[in-house]
N, C-alpha and C positions, 0 to 999 in steps of 0.2 A: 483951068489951071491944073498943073500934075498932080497936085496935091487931095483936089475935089477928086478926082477919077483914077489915086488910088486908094480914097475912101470909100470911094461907092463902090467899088473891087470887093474890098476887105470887106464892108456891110455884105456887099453883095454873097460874099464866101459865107460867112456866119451866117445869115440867111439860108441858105441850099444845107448848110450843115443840121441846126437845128428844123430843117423839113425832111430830112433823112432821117434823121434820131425820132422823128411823129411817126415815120412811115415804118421805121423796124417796131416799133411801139406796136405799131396796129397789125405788124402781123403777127406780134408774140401773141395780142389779145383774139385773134384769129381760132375759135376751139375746131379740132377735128371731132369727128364721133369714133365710136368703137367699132373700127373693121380694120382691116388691112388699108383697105384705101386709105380711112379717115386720118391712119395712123401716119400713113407715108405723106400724108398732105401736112399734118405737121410735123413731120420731120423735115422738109422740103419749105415750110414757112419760116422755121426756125432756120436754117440754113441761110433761106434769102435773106434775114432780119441780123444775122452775123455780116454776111457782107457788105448790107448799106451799113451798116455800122460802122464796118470799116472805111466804105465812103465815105464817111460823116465826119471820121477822123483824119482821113484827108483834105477836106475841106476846111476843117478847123486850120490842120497846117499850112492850106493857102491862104486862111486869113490873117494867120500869124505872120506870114513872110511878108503881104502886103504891106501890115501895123510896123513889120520893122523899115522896111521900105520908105512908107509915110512918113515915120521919124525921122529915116534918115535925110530925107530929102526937106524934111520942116528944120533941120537945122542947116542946109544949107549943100552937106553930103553930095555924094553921087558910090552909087556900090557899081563895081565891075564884076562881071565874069569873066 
């Protein structure tokens, strides 16, 4: 049914979202040491840890678009583009 498999979408979205949001987590907790190198490895951890983030908040708004999707169509609906 449409319905089941734009839930399992939406789960599916929010799932990949909050494993993005674990995965910038673990590189914030990622320590460099004191060098040059150690310094530019977190700078470069921190960097990568901004962009899944931003991932993450993409995924949120595919699971949002899904949920409104799934309403629309649980009432009966159809969205065009």
């Amino acid at each position: 049914m449409i319905t089941d498999e734009l839930a399992l979408n939406r789960d599916g979205w929010r799932r990949r979202a909050n494993e993005l949001r674990s995965l910038a987590q673990t590189c914030r907790q990622v320590e460099g040491w004191d060098s040059p190198a150690g310094r530019m490895l977190s700078d470069r951890l921190l960097t990568c840890s901004d962009s899944i983030n931003t991932l993450a908040e993409r995924a949120d708004k595919l699971a949002e678009a899904y949920d409104l999707h799934l309403q629309v169509v649980s009432v009966g609906g159809r969205i065009q583009i």
